[in-house]
Legacy VTK file of the C-alpha trace (Angstrom):
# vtk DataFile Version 3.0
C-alpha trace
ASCII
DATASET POLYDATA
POINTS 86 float
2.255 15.183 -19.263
5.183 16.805 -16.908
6.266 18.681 -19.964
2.428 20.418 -19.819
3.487 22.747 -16.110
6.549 24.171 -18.009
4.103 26.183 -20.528
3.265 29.866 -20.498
0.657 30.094 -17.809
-2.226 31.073 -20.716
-0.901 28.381 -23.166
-3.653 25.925 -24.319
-1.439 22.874 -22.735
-1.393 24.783 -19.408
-5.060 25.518 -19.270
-6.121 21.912 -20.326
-3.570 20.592 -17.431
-5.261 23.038 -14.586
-8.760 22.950 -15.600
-10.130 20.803 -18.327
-8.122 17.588 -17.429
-7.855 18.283 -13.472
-11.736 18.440 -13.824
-12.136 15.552 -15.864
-9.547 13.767 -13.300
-8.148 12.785 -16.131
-4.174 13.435 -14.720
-3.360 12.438 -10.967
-0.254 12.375 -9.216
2.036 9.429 -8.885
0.733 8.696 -5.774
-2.977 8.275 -6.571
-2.337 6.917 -9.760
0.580 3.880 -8.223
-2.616 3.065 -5.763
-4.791 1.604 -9.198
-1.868 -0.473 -10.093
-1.231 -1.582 -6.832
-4.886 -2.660 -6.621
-4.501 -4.394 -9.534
-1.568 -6.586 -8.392
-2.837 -7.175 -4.783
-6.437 -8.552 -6.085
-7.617 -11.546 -4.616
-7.452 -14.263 -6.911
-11.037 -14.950 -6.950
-12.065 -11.619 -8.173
-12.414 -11.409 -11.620
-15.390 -10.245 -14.145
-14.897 -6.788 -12.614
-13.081 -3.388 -13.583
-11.048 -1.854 -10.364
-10.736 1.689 -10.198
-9.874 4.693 -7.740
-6.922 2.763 -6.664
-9.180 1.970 -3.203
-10.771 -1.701 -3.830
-13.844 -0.348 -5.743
-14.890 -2.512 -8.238
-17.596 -1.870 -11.094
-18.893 -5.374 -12.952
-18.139 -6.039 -16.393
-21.580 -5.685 -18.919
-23.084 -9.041 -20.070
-21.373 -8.924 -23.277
-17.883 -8.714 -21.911
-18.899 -12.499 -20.661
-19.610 -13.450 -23.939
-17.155 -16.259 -25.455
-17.973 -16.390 -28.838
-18.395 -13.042 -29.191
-14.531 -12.350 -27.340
-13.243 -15.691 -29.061
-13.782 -13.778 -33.225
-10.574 -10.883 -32.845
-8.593 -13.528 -31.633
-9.099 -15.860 -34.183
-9.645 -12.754 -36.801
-6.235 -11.027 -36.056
-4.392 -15.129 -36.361
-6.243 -15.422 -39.644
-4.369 -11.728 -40.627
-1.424 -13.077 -38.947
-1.392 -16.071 -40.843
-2.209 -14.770 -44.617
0.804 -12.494 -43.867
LINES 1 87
86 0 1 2 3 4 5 6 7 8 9 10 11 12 13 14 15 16 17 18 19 20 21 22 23 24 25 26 27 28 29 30 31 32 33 34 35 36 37 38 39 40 41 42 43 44 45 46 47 48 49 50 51 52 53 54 55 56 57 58 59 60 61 62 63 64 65 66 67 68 69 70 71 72 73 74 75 76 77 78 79 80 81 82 83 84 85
């Protein structure tokens, strides 16, 4: 997304990077977006079941379904069937 700045400042790239995106907060600079990752890596190992996000500890819990075994177990065993036939 660098390349998007470089644009002419009415080009469709440059307007989605300073307004529909920024709004969105769809891009973020390295520093906000390392923070996420860095959450990631640092969880405590007894958290789990939850999406982190903002790069600042917050966690949102995963829906009932996503806690569902059979219902996570069928792509796995779907995509080694595919594998398998192949």
């Amino acid at each position: 997304m660098k390349e998007l700045g470089t644009c002419a400042p009415y080009s469709l790239p440059t307007i989605l990077e300073n307004g529909v995106l920024k709004l969105l907060s769809l891009l973020q600079s390295p520093k906000k977006g390392i923070s996420s990752v860095l959450d990631a890596a640092l969880v405590q190992p007894d958290i789990s079941g939850v999406y982190l996000f903002s790069g600042k500890g917050r966690t949102i819990n995963s829906s009932a379904l996503s806690h569902n075994s059979k219902l996570a177990h069928e792509p796995w065993t779907t995509s080694y069937n595919l594998f398998m036939q192949s």
